[in-house]
Residue frames relative to the residue before (quaternion, step in Angstrom):
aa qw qx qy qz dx dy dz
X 1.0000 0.0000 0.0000 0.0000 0.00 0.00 0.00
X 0.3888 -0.7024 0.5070 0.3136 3.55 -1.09 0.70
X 0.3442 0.7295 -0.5734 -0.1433 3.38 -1.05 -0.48
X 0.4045 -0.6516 0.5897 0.2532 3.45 -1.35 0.64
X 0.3025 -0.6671 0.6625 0.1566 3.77 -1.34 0.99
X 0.1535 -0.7038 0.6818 0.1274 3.55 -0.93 1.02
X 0.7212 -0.0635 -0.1508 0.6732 4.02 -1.03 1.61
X 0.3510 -0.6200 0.6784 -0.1794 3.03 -1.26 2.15
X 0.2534 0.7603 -0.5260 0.2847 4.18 0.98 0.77
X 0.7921 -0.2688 0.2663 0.4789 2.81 -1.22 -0.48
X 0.7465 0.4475 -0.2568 0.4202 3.46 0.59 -1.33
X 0.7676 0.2989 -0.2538 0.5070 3.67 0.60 -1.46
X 0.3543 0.4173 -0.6555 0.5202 4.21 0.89 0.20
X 0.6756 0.4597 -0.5082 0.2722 3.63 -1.22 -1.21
X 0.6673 0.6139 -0.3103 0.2855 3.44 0.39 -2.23
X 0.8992 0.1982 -0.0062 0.3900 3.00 0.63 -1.76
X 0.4831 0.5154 -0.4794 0.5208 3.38 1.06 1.05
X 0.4636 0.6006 -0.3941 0.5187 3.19 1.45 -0.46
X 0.8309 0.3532 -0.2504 0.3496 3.73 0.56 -1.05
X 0.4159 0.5608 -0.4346 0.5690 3.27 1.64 -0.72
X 0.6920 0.3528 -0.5014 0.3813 4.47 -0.23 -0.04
X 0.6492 0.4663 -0.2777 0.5329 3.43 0.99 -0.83
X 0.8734 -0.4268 0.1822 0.1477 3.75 0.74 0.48
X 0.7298 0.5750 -0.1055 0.3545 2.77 1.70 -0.76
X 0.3402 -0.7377 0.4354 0.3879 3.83 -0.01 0.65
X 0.3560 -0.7969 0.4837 -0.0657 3.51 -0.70 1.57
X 0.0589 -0.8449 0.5308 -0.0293 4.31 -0.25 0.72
X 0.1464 0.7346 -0.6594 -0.0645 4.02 0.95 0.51
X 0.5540 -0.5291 0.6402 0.0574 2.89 -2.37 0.99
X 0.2051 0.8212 -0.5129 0.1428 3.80 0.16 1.07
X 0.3566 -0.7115 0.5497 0.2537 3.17 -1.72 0.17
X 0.8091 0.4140 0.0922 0.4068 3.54 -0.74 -0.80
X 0.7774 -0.3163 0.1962 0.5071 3.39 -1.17 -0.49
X 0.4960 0.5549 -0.3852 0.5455 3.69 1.07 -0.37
X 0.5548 0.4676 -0.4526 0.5183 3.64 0.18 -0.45
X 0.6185 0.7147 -0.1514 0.2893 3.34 0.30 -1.78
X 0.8316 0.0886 -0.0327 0.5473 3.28 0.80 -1.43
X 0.4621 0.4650 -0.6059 0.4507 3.38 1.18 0.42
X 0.6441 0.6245 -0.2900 0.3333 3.94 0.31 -0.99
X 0.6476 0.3754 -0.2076 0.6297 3.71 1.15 -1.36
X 0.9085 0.1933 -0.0674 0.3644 4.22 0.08 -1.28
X 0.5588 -0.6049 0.3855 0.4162 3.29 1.35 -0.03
X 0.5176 -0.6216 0.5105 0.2916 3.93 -1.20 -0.46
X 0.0582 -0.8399 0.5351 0.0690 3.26 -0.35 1.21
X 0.0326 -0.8845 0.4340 0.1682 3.31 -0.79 0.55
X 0.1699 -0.8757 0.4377 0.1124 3.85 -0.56 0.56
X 0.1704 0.8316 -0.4923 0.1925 3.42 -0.31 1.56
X 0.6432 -0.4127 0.3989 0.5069 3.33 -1.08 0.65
X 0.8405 0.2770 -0.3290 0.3295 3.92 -0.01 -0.66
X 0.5128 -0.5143 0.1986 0.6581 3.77 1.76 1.36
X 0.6736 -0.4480 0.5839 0.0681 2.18 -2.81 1.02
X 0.2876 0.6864 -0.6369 0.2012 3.65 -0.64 0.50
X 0.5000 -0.5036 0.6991 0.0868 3.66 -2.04 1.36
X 0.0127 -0.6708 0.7403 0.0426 3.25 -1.83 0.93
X 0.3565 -0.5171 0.6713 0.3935 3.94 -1.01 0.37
X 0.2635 0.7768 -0.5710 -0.0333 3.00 -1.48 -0.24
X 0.4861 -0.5691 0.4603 0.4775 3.99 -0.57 0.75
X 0.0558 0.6847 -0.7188 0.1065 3.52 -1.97 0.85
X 0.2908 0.7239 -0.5921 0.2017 3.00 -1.20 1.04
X 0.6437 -0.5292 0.3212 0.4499 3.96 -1.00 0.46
X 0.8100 0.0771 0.0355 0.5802 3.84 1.26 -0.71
X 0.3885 -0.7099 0.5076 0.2958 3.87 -0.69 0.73
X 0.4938 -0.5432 0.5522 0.3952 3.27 -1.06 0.10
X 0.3600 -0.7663 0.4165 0.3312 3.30 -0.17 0.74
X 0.7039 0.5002 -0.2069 0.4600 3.35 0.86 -2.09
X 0.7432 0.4199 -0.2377 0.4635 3.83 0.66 -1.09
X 0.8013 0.2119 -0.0041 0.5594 3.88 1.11 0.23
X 0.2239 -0.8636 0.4493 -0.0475 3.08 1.16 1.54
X 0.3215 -0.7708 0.5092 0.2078 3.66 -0.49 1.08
X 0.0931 -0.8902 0.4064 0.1838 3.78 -0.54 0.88
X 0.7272 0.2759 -0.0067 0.6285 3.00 2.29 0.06
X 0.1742 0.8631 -0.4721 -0.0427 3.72 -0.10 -0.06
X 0.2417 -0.8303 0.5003 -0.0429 3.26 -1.07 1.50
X 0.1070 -0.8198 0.5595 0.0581 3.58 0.20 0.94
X 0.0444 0.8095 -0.5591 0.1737 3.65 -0.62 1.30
X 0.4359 0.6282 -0.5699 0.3010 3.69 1.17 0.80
X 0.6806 -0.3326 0.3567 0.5468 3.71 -1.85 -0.35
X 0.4149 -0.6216 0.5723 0.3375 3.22 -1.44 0.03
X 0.6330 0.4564 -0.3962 0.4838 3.50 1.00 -0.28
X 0.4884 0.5764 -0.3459 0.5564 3.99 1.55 0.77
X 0.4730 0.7569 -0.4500 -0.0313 3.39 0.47 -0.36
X 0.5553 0.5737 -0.3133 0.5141 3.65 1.85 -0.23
X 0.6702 0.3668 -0.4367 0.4750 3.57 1.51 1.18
X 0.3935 0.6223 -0.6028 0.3074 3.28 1.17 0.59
X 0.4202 -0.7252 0.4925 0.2342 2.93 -1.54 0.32
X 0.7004 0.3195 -0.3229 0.5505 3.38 0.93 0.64
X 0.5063 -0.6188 0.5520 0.2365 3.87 -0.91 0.80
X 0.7944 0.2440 0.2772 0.4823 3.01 0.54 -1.82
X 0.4706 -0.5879 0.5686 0.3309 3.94 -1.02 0.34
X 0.3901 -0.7124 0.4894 0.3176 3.82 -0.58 0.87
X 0.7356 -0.5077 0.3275 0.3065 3.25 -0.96 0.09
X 0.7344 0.3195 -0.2962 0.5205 3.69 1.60 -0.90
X 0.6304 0.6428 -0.4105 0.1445 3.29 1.05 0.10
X 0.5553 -0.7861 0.2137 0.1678 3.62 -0.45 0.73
X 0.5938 -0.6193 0.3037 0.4143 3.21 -0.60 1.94
């Protein structure tokens, strides 16, 4: 299943490296230098239940049409909301 993680922090990184091991084709939503080093080194993550790196697509916005959305997981601050990258659910993404 696809799904695209909106804010790649602490909380929505984990989530979705967590799914990218279990298979799933993963898109985080990033800004800045975090964008930067997910895209170039991948996501590392370090937890009491081991340390382990995922590749994974990144970028400020999916392509929508070229990378149908099969999920979406919004995981930014709430006191951020004028950095989400969506307003609104797009149109192809599924109910």
């Amino acid at each position: 299943m696809k799904f695209v993680i909106v804010g790649a922090g602490g909380v929505g990184g984990y989530y979705g490296a967590m799914l990218a091991r279990g298979g799933h084709e993963i898109f985080f939503i990033a800004r800045g230098e975090h964008l930067k080093k997910i895209a170039g080194a991948g996501l590392e993550i370090k937890s009491v239940g081991g340390d382990f790196r995922i590749k994974a697509m990144a970028g400020e916005t999916p392509a929508l049409s070229a990378w149908p959305i099969m999920r979406l997981y919004a995981s930014n601050r709430t006191t951020q909301p004028q950095h989400s990258t969506f307003t609104k659910a797009p149109s192809d993404v599924a109910p």
